[in-house]
N, C-alpha and C positions, 0 to 999 in steps of 0.2 A: 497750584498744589492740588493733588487729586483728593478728592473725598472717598474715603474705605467705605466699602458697605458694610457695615457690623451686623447686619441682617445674614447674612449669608448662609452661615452656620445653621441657627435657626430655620432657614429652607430646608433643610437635611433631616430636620426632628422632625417635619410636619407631619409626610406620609408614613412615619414610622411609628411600632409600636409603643416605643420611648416616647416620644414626641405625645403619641395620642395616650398615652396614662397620665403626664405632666399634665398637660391640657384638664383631661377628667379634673386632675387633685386639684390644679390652680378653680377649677367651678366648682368642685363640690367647695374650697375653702370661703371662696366668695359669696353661694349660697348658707351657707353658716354663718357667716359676717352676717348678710341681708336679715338671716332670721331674727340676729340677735337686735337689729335695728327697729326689726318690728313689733319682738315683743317691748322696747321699751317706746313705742311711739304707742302704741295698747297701753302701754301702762300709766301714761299722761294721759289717755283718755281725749287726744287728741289727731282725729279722726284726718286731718290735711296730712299728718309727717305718715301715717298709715296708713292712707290709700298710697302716698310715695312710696314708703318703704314696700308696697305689694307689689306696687309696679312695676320699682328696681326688680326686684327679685325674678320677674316673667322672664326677663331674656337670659338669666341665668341659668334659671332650668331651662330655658330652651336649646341653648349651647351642652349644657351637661347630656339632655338625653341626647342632643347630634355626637356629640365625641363616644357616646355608649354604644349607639347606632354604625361608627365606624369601627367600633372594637371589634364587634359583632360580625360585622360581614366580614372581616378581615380574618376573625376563627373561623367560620365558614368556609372561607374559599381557601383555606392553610388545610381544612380537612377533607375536602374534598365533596364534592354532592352524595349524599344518604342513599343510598338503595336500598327499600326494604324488601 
């Protein structure tokens, strides 16, 4: 019996506008998750779950500004190069 790739669809959002605002919301919700992790690892005063929860948090914003980063060039090259 063959196995379906249930991926598939999902290939279709990547390079697309849709895909890449999904992407944004799904990082900015996880970067909000992480914060809230960290103000309560601050708030025990317990400096081990807070440099974790800071660490979590790096590739979160790293991912968010790359998906920002493709927003971007993608207005760019939909408007065409600036002549002043």
């Amino acid at each position: 019996m063959a196995k379906k790739n249930r991926s598939a669809p999902a290939k279709g959002l990547r390079g697309s506008k849709v895909g890449l605002a999904l992407s944004l919301g799904s990082s900015a919700l996880a970067v909000i998750r992480a914060s809230k992790q960290v103000r309560r690892a601050k708030s025990s005063h317990d400096r081990l779950n807070t440099a974790d929860a800071v660490a979590g948090m790096l590739p979160l914003i790293t991912s968010a500004a790359l998906v920002l980063r493709q927003l971007r060039g993608r207005r760019t090259r939909e408007n065409g190069p600036e002549t002043a």
